[in-house]
N, C-alpha and C positions, 0 to 999 in steps of 0.2 A: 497250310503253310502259315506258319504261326510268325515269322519274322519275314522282317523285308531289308533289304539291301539299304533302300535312302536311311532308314533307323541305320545300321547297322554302320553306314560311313562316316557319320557322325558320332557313332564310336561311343565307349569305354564310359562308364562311370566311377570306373575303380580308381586309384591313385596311383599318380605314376610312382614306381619303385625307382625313389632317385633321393639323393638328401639336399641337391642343389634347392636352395630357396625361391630360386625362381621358378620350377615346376610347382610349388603348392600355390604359386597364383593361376599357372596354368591349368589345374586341378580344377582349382576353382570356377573357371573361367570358363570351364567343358561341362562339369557338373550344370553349371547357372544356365549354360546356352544349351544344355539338352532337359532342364528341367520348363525356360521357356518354349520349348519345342514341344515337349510334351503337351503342356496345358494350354498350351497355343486354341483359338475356337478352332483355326483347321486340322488339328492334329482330332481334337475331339469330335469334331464333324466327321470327320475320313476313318476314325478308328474303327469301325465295323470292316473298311476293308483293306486298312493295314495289319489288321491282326485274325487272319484266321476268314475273312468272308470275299478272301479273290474267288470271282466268278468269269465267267466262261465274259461276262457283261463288259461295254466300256464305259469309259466314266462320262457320265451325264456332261451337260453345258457346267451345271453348280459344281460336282465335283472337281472337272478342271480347272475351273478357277478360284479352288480353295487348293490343291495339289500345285497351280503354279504359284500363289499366295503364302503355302507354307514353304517349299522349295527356297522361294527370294528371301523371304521375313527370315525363316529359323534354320533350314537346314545349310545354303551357303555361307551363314557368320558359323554354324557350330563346322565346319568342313574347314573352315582358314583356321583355326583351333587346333583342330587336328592338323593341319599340316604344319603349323608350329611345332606343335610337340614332334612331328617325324622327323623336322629341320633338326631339331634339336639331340635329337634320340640318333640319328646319323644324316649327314648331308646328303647319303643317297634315296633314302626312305620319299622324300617329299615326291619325286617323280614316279613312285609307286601309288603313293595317293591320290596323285593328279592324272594318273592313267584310267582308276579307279572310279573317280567322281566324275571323269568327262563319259565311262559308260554310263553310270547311272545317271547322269545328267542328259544323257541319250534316252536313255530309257524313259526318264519324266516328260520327257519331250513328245515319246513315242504315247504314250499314253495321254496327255493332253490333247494330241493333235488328233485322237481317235484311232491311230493306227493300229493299236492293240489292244487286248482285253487287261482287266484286275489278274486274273489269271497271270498272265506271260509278263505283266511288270512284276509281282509276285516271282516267279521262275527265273527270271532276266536279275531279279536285284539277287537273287542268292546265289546263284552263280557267279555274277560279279563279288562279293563277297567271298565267296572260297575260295576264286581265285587270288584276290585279294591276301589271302590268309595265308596262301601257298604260296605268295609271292615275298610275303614278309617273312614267311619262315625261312623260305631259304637265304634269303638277304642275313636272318639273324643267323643262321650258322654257315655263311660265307665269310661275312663279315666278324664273328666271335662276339658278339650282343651280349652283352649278361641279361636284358630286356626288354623288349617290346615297346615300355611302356603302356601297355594295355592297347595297342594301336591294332591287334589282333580281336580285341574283343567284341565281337556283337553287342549293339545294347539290348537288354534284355524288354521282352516285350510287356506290354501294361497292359 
């Protein structure tokens, strides 16, 4: 399992397809907080088992408290980002997000507290994530969307 759900709600590093000027600061503003995310010490401390080394194992004492470390620090400022741009992109997107991040915010929880393995937070975030995806898609052709905005996209993993 090469991607994981908390990367992925955090979203998009592409450009919104939009020519309003105030999305190229929002662009901006998602790129910057998913590039702190990345290079983050927890991002790079945890990268063995956010990319490819979910195991059957749960997260040590350290682990969790670099997973609720990066969670607070990097992934809910790039999550309010994202939900800008969904306010923006249509007024009903936002509660598709926030239905979104409160599982995966379940999930981070479930794995801190020991209650489950790398495994099943791995399993658990992709899931949330497609449905995610199949939730935005059809919003975008209920609604007639010419774009997403990239609010669809996985970030891609490191």
């Amino acid at each position: 399992m090469r991607s994981i759900a908390v990367y992925a709600l955090v979203a998009a590093l592409a450009a919104c397809a939009n020519s309003d000027p105030g999305w190229s600061s929002l662009d901006a503003e998602r790129d910057a907080c998913a590039a702190r995310a990345m290079a983050s010490p927890e991002s790079q401390a945890l990268q063995h088992r956010l990319q490819g080394g979910a195991t059957a194992d749960k997260a040590t004492p350290t682990e969790a408290t670099q997973m609720t470390t990066f969670h607070h620090d990097y992934l809910r400022p790039c999550q309010e980002i994202e939900l800008e741009i969904a306010g923006r992109t249509h007024p009903s997107l936002p509660a598709l997000y926030n239905a979104a991040a409160a599982k995966a915010d379940d999930n981070i929880a479930k794995l801190v507290s020991y209650q489950i393995s790398w495994a099943e937070y791995a399993r658990n975030g992709i899931a949330i994530r497609l449905e995610l995806n199949a939730r935005l898609e059809a919003a975008r052709i209920a609604l007639r969307l010419p774009s997403l905005n990239q609010l669809n996209q996985p970030r891609p993993s490191n």
